[in-house]
N, CA, C and O atoms as CSV, one atom per row, in Angstrom:
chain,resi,resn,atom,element,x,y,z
A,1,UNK,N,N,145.881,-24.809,158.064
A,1,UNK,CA,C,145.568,-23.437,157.729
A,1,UNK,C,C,146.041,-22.486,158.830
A,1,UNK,O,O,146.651,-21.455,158.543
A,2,UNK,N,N,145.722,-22.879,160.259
A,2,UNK,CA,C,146.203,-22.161,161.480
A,2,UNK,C,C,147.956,-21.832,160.795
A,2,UNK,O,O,148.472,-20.750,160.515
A,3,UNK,N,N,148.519,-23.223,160.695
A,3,UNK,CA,C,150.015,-22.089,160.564
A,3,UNK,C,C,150.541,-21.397,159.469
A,3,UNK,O,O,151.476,-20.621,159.269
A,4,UNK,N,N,149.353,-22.095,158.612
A,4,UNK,CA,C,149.972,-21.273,157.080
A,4,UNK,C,C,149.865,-19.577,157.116
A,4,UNK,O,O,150.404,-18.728,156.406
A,5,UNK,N,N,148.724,-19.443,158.512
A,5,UNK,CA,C,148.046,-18.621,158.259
A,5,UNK,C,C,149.443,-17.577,159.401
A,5,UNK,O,O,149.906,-16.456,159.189
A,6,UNK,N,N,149.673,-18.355,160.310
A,6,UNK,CA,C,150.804,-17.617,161.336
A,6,UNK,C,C,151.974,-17.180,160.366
A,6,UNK,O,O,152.399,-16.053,160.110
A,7,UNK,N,N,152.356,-18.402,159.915
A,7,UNK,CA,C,153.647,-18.102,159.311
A,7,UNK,C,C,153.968,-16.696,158.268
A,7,UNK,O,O,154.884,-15.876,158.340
A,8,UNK,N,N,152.444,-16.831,156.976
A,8,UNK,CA,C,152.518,-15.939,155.881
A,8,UNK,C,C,151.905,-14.307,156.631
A,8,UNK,O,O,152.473,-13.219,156.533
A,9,UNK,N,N,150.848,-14.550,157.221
A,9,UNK,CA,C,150.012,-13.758,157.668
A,9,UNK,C,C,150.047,-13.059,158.899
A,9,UNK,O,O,149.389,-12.035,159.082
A,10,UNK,N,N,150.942,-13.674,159.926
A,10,UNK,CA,C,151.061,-13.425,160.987
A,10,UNK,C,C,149.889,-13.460,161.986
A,10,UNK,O,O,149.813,-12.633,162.894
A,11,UNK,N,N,149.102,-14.298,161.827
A,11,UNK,CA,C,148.265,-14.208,162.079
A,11,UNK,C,C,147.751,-15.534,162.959
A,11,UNK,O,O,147.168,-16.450,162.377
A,12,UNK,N,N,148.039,-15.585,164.601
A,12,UNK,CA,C,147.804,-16.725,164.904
A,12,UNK,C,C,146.529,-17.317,165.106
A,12,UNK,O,O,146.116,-17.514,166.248
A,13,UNK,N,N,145.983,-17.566,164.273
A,13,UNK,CA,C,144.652,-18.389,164.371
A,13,UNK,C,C,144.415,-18.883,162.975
A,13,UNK,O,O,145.056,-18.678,161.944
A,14,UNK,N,N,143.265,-19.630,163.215
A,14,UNK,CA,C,142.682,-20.443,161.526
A,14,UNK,C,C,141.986,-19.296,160.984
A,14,UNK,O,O,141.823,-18.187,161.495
A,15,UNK,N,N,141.591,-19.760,159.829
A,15,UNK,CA,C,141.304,-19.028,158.761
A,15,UNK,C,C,140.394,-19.922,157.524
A,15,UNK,O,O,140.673,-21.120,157.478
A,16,UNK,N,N,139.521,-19.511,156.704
A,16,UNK,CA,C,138.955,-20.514,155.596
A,16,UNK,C,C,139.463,-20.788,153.975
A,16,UNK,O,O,139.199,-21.591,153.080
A,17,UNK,N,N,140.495,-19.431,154.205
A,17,UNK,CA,C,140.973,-19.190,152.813
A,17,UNK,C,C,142.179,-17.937,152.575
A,17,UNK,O,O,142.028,-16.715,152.562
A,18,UNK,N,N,143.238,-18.647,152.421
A,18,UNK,CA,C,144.144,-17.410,152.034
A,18,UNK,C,C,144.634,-17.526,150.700
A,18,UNK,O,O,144.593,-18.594,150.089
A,19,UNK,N,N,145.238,-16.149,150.077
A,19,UNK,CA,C,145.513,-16.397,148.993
A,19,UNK,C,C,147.206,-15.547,148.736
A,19,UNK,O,O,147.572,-14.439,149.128
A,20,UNK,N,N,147.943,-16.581,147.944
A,20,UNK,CA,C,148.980,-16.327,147.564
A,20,UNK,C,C,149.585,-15.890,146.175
A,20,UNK,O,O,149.854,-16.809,145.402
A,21,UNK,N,N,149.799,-14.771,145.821
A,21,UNK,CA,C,149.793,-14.151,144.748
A,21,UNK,C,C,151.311,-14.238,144.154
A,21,UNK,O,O,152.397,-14.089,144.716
A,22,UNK,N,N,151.019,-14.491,143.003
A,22,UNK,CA,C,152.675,-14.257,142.584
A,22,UNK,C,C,153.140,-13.283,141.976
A,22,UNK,O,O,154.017,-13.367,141.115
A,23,UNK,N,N,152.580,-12.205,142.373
A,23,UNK,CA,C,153.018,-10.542,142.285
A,23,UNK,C,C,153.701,-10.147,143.555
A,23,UNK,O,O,154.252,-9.072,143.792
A,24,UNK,N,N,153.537,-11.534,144.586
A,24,UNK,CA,C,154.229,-10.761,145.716
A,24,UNK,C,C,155.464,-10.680,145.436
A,24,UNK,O,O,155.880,-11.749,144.989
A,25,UNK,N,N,156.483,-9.626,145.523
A,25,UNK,CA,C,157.831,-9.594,145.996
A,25,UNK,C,C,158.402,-9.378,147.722
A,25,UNK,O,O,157.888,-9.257,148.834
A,26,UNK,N,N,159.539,-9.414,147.222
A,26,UNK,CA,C,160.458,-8.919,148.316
A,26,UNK,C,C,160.205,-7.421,148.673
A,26,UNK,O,O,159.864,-6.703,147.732
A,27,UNK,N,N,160.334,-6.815,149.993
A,27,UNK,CA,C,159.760,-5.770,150.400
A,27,UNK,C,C,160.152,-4.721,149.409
A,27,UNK,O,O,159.431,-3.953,148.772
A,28,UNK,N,N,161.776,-4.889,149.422
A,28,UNK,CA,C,162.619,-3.980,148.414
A,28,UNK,C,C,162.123,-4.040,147.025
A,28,UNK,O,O,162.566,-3.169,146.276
A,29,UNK,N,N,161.577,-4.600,146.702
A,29,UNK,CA,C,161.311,-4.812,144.928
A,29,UNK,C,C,160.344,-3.841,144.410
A,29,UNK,O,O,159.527,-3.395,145.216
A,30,UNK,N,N,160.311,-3.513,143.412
A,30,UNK,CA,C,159.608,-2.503,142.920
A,30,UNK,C,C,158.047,-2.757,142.699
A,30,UNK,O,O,157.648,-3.736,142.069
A,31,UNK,N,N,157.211,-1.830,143.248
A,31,UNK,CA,C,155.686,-2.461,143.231
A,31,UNK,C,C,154.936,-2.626,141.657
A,31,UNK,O,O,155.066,-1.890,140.678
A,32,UNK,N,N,154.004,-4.038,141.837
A,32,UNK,CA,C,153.472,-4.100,140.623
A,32,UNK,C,C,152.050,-3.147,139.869
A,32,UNK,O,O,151.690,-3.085,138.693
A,33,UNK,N,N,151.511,-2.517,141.067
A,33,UNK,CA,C,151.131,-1.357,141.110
A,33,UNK,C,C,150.091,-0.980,139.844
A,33,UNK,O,O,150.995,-0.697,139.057
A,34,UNK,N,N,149.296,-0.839,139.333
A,34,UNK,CA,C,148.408,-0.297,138.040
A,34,UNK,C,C,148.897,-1.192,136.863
A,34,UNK,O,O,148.386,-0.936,135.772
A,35,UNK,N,N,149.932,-2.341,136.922
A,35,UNK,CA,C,149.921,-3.112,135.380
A,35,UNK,C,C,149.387,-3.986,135.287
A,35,UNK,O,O,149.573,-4.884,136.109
A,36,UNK,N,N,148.584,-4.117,134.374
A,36,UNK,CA,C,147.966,-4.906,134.204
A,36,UNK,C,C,148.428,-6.488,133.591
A,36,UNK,O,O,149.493,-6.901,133.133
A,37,UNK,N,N,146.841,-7.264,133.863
A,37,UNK,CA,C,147.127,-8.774,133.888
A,37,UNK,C,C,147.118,-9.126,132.021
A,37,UNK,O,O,146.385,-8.921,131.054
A,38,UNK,N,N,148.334,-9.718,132.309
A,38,UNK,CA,C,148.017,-10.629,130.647
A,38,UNK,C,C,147.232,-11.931,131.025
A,38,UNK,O,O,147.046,-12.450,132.126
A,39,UNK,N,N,146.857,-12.270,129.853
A,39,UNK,CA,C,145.575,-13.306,129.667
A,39,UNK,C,C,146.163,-14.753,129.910
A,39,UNK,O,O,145.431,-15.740,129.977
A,40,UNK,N,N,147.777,-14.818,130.059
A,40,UNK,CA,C,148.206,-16.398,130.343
A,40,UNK,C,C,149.066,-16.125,131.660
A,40,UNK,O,O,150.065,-16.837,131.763
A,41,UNK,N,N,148.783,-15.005,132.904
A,41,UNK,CA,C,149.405,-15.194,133.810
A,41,UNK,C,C,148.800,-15.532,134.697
A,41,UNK,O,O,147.601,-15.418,134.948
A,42,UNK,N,N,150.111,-16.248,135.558
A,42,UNK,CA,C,149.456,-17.079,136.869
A,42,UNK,C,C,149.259,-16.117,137.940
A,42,UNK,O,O,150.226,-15.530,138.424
A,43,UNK,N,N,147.810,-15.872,138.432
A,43,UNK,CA,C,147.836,-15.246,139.752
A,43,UNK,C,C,148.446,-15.582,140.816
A,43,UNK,O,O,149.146,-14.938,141.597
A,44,UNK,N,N,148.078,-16.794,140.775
A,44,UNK,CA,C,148.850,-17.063,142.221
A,44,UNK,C,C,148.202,-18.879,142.812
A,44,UNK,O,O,148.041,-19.873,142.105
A,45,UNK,N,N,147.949,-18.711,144.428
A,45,UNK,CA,C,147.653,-19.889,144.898
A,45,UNK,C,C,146.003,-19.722,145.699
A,45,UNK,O,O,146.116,-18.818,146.528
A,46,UNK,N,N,145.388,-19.964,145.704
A,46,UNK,CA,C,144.366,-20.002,146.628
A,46,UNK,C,C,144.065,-21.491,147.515
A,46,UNK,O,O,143.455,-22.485,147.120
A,47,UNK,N,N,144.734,-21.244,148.858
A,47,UNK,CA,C,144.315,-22.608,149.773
A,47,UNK,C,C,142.982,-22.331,150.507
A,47,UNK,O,O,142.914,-21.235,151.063
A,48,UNK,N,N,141.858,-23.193,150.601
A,48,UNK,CA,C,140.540,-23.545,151.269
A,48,UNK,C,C,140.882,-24.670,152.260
A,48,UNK,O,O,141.518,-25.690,151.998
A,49,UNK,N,N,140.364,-24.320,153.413
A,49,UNK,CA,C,140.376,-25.068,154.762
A,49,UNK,C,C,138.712,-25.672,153.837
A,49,UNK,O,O,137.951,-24.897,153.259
A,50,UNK,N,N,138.495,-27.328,153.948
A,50,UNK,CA,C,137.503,-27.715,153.421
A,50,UNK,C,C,136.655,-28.215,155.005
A,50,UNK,O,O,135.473,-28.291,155.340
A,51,UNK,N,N,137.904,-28.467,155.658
A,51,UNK,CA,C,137.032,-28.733,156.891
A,51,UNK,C,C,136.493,-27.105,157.585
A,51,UNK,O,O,135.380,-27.392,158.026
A,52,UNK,N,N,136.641,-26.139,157.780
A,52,UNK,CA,C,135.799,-24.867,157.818
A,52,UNK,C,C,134.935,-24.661,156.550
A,52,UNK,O,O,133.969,-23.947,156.821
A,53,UNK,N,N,134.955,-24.940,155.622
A,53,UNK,CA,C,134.144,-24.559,154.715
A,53,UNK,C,C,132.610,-25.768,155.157
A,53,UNK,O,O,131.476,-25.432,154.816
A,54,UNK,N,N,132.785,-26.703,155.690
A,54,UNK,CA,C,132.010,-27.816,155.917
A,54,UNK,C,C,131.061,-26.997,156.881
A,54,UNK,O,O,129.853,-26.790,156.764
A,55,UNK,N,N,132.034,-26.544,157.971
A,55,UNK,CA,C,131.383,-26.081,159.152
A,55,UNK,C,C,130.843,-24.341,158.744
A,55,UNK,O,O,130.093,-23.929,159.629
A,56,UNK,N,N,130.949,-23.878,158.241
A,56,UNK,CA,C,130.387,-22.627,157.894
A,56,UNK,C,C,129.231,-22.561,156.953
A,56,UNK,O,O,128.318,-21.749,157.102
A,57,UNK,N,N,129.290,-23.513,155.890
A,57,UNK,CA,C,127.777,-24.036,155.313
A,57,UNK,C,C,126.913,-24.774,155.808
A,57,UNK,O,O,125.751,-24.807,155.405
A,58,UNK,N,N,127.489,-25.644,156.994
A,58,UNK,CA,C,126.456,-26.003,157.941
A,58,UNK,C,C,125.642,-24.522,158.773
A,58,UNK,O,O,124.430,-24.570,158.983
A,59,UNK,N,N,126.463,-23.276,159.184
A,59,UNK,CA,C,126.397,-21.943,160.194
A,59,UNK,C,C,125.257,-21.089,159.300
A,59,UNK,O,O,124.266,-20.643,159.878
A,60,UNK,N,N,125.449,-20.890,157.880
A,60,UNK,CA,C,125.074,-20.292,157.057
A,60,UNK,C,C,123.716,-20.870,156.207
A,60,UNK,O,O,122.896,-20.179,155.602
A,61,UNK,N,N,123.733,-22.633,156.376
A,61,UNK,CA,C,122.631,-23.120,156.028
A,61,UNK,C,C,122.772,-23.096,154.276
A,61,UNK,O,O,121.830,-22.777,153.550
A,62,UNK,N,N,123.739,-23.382,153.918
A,62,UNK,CA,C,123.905,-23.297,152.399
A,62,UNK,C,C,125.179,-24.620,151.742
A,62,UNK,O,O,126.024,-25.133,152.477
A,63,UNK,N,N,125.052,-24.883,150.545
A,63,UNK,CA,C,125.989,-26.615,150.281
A,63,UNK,C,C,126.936,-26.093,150.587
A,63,UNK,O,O,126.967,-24.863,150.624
A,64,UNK,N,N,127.968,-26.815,150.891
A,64,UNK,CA,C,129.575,-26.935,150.814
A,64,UNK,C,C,129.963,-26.632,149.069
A,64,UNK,O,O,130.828,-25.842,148.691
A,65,UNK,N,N,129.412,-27.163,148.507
A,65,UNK,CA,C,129.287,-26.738,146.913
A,65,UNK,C,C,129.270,-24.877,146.867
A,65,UNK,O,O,130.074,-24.200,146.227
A,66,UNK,N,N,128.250,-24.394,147.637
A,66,UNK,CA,C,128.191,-23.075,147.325
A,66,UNK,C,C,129.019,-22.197,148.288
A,66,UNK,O,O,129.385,-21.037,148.098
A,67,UNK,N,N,129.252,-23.030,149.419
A,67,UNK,CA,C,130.164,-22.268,150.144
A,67,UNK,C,C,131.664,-22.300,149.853
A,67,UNK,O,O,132.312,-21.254,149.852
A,68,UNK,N,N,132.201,-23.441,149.615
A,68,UNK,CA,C,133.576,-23.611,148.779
A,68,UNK,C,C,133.848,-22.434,147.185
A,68,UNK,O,O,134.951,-22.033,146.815
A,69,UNK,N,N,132.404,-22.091,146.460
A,69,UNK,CA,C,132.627,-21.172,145.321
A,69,UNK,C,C,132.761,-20.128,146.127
A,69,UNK,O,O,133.916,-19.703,146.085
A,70,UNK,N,N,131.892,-19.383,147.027
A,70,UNK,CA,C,131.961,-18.319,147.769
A,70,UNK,C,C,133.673,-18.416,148.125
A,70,UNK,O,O,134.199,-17.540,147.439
A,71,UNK,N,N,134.642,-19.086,148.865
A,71,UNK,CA,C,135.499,-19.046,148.972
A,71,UNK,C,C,136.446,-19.065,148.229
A,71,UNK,O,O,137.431,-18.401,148.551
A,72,UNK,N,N,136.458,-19.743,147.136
A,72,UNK,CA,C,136.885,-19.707,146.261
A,72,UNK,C,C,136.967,-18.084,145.096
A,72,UNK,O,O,138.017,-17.600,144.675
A,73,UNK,N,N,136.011,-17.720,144.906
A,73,UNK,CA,C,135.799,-16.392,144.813
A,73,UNK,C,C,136.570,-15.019,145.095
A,73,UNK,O,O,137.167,-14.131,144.488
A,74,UNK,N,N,136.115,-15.463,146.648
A,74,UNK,CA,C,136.875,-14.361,147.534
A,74,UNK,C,C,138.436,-14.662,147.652
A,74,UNK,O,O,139.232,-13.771,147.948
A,75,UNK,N,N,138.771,-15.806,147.433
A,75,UNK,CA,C,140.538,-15.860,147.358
A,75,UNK,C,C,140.795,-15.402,146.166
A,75,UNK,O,O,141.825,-14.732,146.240
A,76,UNK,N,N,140.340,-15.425,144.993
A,76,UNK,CA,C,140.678,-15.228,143.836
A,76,UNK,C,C,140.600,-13.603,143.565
A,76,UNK,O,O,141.486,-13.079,142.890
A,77,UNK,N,N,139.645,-12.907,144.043
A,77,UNK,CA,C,139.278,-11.186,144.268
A,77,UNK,C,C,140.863,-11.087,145.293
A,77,UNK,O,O,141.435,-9.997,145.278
A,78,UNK,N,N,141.260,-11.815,145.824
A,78,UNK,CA,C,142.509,-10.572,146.580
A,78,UNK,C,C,143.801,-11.049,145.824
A,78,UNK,O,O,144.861,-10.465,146.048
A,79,UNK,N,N,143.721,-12.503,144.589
A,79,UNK,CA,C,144.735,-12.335,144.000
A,79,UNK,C,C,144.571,-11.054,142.853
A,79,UNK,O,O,145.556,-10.796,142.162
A,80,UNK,N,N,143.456,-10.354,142.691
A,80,UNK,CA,C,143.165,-9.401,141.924
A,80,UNK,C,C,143.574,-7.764,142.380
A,80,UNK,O,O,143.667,-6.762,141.671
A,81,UNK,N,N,143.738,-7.909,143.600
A,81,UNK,CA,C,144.273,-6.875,144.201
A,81,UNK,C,C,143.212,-6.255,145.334
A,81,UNK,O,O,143.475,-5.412,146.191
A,82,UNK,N,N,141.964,-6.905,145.091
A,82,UNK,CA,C,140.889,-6.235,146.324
A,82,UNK,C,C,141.440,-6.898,148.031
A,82,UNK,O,O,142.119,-7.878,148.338
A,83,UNK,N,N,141.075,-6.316,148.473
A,83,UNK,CA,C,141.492,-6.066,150.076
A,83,UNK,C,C,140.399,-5.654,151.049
A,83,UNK,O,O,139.855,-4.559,151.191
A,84,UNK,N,N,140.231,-6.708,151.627
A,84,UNK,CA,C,138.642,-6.666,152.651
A,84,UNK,C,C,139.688,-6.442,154.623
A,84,UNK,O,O,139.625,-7.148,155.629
A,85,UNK,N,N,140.328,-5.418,154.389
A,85,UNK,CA,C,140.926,-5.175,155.796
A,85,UNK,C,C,139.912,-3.787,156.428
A,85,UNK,O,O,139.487,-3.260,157.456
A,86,UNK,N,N,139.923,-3.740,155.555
A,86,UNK,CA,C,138.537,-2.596,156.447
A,86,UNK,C,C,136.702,-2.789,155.568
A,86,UNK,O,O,136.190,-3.574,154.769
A,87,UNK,N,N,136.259,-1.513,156.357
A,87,UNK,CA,C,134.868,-1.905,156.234
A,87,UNK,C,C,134.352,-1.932,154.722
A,87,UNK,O,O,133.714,-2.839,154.188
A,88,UNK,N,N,134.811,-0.630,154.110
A,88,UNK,CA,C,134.838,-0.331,152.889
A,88,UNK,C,C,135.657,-1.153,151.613
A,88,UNK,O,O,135.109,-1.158,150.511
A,89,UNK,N,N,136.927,-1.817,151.781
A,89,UNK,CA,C,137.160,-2.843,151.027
A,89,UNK,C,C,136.398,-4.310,151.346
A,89,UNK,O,O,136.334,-4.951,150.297
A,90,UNK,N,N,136.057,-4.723,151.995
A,90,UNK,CA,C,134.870,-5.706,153.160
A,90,UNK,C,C,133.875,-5.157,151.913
A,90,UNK,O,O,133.380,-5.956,151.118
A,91,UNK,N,N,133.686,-3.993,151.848
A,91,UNK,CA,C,131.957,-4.166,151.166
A,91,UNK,C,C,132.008,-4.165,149.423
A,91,UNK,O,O,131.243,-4.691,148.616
A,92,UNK,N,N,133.278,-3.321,149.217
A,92,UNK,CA,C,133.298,-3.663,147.614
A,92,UNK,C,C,133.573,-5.220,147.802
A,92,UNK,O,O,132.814,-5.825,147.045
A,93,UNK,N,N,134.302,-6.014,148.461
A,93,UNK,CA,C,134.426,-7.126,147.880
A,93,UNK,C,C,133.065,-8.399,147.585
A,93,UNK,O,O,132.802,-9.242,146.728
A,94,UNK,N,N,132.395,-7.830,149.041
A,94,UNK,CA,C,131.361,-8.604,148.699
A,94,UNK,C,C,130.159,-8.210,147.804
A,94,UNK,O,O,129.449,-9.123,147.383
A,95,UNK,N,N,129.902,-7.068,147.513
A,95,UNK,CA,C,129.458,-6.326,145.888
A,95,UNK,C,C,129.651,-7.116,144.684
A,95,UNK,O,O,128.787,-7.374,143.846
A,96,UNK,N,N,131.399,-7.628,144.676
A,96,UNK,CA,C,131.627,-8.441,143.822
A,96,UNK,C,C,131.181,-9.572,144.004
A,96,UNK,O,O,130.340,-9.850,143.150
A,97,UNK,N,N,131.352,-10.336,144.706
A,97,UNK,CA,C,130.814,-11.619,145.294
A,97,UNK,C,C,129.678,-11.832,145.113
A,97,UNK,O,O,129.481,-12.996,144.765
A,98,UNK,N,N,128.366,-10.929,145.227
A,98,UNK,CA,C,126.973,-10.700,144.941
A,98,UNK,C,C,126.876,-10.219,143.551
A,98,UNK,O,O,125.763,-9.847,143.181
A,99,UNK,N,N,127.759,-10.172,142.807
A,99,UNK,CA,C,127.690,-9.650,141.236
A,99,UNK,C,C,127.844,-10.750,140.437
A,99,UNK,O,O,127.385,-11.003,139.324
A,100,UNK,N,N,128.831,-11.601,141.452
A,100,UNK,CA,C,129.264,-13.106,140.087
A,100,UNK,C,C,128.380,-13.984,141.203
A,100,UNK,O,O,128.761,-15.143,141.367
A,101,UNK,N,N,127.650,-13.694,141.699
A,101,UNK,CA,C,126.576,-15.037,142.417
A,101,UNK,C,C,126.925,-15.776,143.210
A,101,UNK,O,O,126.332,-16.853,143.266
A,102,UNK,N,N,127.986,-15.516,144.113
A,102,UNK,CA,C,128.263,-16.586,144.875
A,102,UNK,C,C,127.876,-15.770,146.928
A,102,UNK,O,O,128.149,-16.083,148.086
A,103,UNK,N,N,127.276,-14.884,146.344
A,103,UNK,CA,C,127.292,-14.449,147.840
A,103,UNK,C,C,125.407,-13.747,147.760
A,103,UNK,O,O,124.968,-13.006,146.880
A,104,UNK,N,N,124.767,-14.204,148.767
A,104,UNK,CA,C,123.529,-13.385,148.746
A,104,UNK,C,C,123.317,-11.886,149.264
A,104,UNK,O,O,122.213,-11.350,149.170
């Protein structure tokens, strides 16, 4: 996860969950922007570090069962287009997360 996370993300350190969308293009390409999803397209990829998910439901005191949906969740909300880079996308997302039950 550390380099998946350098390579795509730039981002040198680990991580519990990134997600790979297949709306991404090339910088140049025209954005996908307000169209909407048809009912047989593929979002994308969501990878889970299972060994952090182990250790964070141990931190949090909750199953690996419920912490893997929680993650699972939240990768799937940013193939949707939500974005937790600041405080305010951070709080709609977990709104959602506390709406479909996977977050208290």
């Amino acid at each position: 996860m550390h380099a998946l996370n350098r390579e795509y993300r730039y981002q040198d350190k680990p991580t519990d969950v990134l997600s790979f969308s297949q709306r991404d293009q090339h910088p140049d390409a025209p954005s996908f922007s307000g169209q909407a999803y048809s009912k047989s397209e593929v979002l994308g990829d969501v990878v889970i570090s299972v060994e952090t998910a182990i250790r964070q439901a141990n931190q949090h005191a909750v199953s690996l069962d419920e912490e893997l949906a929680l993650l699972t969740v939240h990768g799937i909300l940013h193939l949707l287009g939500y974005d937790d880079m600041t405080d305010e996308g951070a709080e709609e997302m977990q709104e959602k997360e506390r709406a479909l039950g996977v977050r208290k």
